[in-house]
BAFI-457895 format. One record per residue: residue number from 1; x, y, z of N, C-alpha, C in turn. Coordinates in steps of 0.1 Angstrom, whole numbers, padded with zeros to 4 digits, always signed. Example, Ala and Ser with C-alpha at 12.3 -4.5 7.8 and 13.67 -1.06 7.14 Angstrom:
% residues 2
   milum    n_px    n_py    n_pz   ca_px   ca_py   ca_pz    c_px    c_py    c_pz
       1   +0132   -0057   +0078   +0123   -0045   +0078   +0132   -0033   +0078
       2   +0128   -0022   +0071   +0137   -0011   +0071   +0129   +0000   +0079
END
This chain:
% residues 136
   milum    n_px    n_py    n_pz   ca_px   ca_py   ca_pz    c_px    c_py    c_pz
       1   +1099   +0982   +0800   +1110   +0973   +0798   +1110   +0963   +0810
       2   +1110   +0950   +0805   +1108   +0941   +0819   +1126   +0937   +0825
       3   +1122   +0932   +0835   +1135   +0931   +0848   +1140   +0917   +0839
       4   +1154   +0920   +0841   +1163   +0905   +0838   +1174   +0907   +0844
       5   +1174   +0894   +0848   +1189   +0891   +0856   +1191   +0876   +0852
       6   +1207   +0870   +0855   +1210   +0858   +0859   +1223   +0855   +0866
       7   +1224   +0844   +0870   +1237   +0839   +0878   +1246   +0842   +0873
       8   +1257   +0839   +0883   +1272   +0842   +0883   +1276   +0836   +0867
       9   +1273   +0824   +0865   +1278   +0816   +0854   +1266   +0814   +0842
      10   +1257   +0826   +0843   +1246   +0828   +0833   +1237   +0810   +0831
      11   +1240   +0800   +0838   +1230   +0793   +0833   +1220   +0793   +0840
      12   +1216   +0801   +0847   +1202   +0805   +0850   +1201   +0822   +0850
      13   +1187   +0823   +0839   +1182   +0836   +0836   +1169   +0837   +0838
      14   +1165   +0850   +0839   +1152   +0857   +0846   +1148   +0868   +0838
      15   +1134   +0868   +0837   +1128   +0882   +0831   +1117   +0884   +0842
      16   +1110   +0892   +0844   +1104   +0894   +0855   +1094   +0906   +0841
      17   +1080   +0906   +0839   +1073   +0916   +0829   +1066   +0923   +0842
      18   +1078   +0931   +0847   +1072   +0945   +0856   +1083   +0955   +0848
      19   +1079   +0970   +0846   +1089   +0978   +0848   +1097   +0984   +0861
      20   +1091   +0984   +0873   +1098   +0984   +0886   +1096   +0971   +0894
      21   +1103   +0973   +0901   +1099   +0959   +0918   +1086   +0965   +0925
      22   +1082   +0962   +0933   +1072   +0964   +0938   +1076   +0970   +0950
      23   +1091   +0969   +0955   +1093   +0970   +0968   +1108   +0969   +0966
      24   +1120   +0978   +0970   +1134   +0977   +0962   +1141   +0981   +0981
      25   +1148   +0968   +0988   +1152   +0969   +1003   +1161   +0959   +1004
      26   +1166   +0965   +1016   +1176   +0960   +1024   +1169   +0945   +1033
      27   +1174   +0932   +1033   +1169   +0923   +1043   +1178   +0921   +1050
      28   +1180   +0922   +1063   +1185   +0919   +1074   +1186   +0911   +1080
      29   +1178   +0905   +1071   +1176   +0884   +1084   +1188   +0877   +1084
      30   +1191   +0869   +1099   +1199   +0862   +1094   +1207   +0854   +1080
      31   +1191   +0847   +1078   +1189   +0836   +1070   +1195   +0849   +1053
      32   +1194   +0860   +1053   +1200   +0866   +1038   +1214   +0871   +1041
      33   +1213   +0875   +1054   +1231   +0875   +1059   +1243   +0863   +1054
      34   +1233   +0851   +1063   +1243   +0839   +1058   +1240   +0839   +1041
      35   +1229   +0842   +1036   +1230   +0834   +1017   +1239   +0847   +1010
      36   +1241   +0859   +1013   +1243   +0872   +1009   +1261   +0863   +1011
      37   +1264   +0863   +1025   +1275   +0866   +1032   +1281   +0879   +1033
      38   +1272   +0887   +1035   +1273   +0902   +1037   +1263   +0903   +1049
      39   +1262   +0915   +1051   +1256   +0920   +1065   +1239   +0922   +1060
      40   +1232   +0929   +1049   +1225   +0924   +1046   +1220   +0913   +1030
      41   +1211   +0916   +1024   +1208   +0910   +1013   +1200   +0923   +1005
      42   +1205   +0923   +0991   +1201   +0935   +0986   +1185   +0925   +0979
      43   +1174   +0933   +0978   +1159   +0926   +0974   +1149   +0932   +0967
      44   +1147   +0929   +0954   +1138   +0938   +0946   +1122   +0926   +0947
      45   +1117   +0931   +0948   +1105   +0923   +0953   +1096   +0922   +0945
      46   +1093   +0915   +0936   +1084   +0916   +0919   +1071   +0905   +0924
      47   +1059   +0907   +0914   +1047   +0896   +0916   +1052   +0883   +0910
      48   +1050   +0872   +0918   +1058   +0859   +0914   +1050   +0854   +0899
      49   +1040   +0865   +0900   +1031   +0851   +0882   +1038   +0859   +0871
      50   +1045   +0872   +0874   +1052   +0880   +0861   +1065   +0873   +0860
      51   +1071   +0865   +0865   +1087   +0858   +0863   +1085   +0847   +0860
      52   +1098   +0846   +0848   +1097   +0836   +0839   +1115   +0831   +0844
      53   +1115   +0821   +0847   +1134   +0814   +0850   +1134   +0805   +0843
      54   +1147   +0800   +0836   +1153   +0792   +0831   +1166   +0790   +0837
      55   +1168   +0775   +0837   +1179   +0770   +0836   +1179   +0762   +0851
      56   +1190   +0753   +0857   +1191   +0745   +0869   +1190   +0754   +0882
      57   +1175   +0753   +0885   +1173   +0759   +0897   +1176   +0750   +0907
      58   +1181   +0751   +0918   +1175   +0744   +0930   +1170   +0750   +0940
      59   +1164   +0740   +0949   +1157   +0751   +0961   +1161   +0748   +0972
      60   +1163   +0751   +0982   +1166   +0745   +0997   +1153   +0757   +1007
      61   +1147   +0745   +1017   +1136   +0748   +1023   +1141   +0754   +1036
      62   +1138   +0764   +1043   +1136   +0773   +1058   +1122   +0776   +1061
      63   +1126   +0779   +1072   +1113   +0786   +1079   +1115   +0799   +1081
      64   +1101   +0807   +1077   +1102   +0818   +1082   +1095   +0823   +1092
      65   +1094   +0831   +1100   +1086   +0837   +1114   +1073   +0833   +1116
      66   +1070   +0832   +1104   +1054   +0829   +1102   +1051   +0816   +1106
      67   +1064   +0808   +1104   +1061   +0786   +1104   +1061   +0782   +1090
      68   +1057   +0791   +1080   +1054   +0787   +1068   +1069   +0784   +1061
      69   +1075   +0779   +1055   +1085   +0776   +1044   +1093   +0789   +1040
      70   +1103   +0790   +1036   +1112   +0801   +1030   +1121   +0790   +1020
      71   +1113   +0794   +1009   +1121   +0787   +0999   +1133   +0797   +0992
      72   +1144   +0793   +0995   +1159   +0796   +0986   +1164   +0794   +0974
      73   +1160   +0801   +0962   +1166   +0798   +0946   +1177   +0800   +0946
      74   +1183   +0792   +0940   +1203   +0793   +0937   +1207   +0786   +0930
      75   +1208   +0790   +0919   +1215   +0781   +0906   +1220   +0770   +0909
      76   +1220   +0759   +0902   +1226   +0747   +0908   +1238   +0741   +0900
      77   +1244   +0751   +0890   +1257   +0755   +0887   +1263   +0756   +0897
      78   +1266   +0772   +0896   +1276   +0783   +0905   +1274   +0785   +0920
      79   +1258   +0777   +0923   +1254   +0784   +0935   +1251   +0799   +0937
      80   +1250   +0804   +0924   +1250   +0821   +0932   +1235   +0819   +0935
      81   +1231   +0825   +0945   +1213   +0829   +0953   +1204   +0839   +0939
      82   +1195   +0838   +0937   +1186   +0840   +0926   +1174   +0846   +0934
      83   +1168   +0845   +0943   +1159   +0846   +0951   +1152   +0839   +0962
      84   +1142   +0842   +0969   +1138   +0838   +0982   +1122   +0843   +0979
      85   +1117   +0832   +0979   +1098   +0827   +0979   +1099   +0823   +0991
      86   +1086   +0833   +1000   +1080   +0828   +1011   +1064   +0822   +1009
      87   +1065   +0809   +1020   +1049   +0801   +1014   +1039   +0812   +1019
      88   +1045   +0821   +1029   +1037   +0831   +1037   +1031   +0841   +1028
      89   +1039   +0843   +1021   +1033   +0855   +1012   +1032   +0849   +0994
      90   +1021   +0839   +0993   +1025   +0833   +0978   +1025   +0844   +0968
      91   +1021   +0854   +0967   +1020   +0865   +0953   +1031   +0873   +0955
      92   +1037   +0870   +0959   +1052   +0878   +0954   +1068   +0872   +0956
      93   +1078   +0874   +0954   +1091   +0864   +0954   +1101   +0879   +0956
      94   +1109   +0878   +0959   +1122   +0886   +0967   +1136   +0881   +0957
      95   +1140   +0893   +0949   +1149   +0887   +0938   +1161   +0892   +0943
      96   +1172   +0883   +0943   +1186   +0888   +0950   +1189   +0902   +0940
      97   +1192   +0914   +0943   +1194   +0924   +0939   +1203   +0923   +0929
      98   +1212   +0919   +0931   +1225   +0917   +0929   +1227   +0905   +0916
      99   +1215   +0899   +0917   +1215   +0888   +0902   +1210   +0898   +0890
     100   +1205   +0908   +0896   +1197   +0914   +0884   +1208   +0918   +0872
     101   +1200   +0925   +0857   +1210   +0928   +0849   +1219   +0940   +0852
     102   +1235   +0941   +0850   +1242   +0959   +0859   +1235   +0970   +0852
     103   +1225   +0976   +0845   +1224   +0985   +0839   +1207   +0985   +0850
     104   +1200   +0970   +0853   +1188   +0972   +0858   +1195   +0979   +0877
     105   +1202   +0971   +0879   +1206   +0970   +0896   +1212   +0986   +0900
     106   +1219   +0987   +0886   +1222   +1005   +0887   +1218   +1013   +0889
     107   +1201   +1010   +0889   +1187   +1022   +0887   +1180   +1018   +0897
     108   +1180   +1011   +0906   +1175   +1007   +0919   +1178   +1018   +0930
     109   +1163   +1015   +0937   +1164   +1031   +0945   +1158   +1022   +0960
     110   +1168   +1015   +0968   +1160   +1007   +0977   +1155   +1019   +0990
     111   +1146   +1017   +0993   +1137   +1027   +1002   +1134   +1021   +1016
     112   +1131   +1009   +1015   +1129   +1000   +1029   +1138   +0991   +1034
     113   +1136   +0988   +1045   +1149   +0978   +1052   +1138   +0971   +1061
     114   +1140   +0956   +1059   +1129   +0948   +1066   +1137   +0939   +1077
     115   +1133   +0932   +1086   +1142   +0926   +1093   +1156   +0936   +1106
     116   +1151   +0948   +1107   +1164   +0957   +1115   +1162   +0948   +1123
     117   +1152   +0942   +1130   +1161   +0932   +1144   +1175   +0929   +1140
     118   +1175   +0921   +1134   +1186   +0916   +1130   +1200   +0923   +1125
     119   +1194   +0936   +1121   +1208   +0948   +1116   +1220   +0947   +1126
     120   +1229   +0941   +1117   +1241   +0943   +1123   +1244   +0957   +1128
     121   +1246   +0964   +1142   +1255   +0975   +1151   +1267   +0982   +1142
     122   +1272   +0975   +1132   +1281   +0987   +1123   +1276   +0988   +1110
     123   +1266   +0986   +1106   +1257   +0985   +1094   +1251   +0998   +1098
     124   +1259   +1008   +1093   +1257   +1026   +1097   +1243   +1035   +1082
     125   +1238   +1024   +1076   +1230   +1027   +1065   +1218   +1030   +1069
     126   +1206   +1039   +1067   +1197   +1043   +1072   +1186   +1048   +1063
     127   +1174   +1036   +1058   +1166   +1040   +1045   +1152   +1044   +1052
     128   +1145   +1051   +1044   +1136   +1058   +1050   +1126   +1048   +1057
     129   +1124   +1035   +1053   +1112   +1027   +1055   +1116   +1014   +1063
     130   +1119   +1019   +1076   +1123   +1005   +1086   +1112   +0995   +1092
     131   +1115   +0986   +1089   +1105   +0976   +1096   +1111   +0963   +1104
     132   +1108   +0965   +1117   +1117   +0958   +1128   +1113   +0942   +1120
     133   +1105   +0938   +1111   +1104   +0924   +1112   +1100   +0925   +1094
     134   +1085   +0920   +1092   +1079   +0928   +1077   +1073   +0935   +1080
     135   +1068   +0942   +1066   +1055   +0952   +1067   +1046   +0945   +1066
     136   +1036   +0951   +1074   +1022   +0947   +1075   +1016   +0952   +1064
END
């Protein structure tokens, strides 16, 4: 059964032809702090050539650690965040958890946390697979 999600105001939708993420974690970085506005950003991590989106995407460009680009998807409705493509890593995309469909995001088993530099001090959550920056 493949992954679907979409925005707050459904004009942007997503199928992703994986049955799991590849990688289901916590991001810690600033940069998902501020797009989350929570302490972290919840992230199911799928191969970017299996997702198919529709609807007004836009993108707004960062940098990530690497120098390379951190491209930001966010509906260009509602603004809700959709996901985060790094130019650093092109085969795979980082899907806001939280866009996904409630019955997909209900079954999510996040196991890693990337980014603890950044873990907020009362952010008392503790997943088995910490990585002070990414995994190598």
């Amino acid at each position: 059964m493949p992954l679907s999600g979409h925005c707050l105001c459904k004009a942007v939708t997503y199928k992703v032809d994986v049955d799991a993420p590849l990688l289901t974690g916590y991001d810690h970085c600033d940069d998902c702090q501020r797009q989350s506005g929570s302490t972290y950003s919840l992230v199911a991590v799928v191969p970017k050539d299996k997702l198919t989106v529709d609807g007004p995407i836009k993108k707004w460009k960062g940098t990530g650690s690497s120098g390379n680009a951190v491209w930001r998807w966010f509906c260009g409705e509602c603004g809700s965040p959709i996901a985060h493509d790094p130019d650093a890593a092109p085969e795979i995309i980082a899907l806001k958890g939280g866009s996904l469909d409630t019955e997909i995001k209900k079954n999510l088993k996040p196991d890693t946390e990337i980014w603890t530099v950044g873990k907020l001090p009362f952010c008392q959550e503790h997943l088995a697979k910490p990585f002070k920056h990414m995994p190598e």
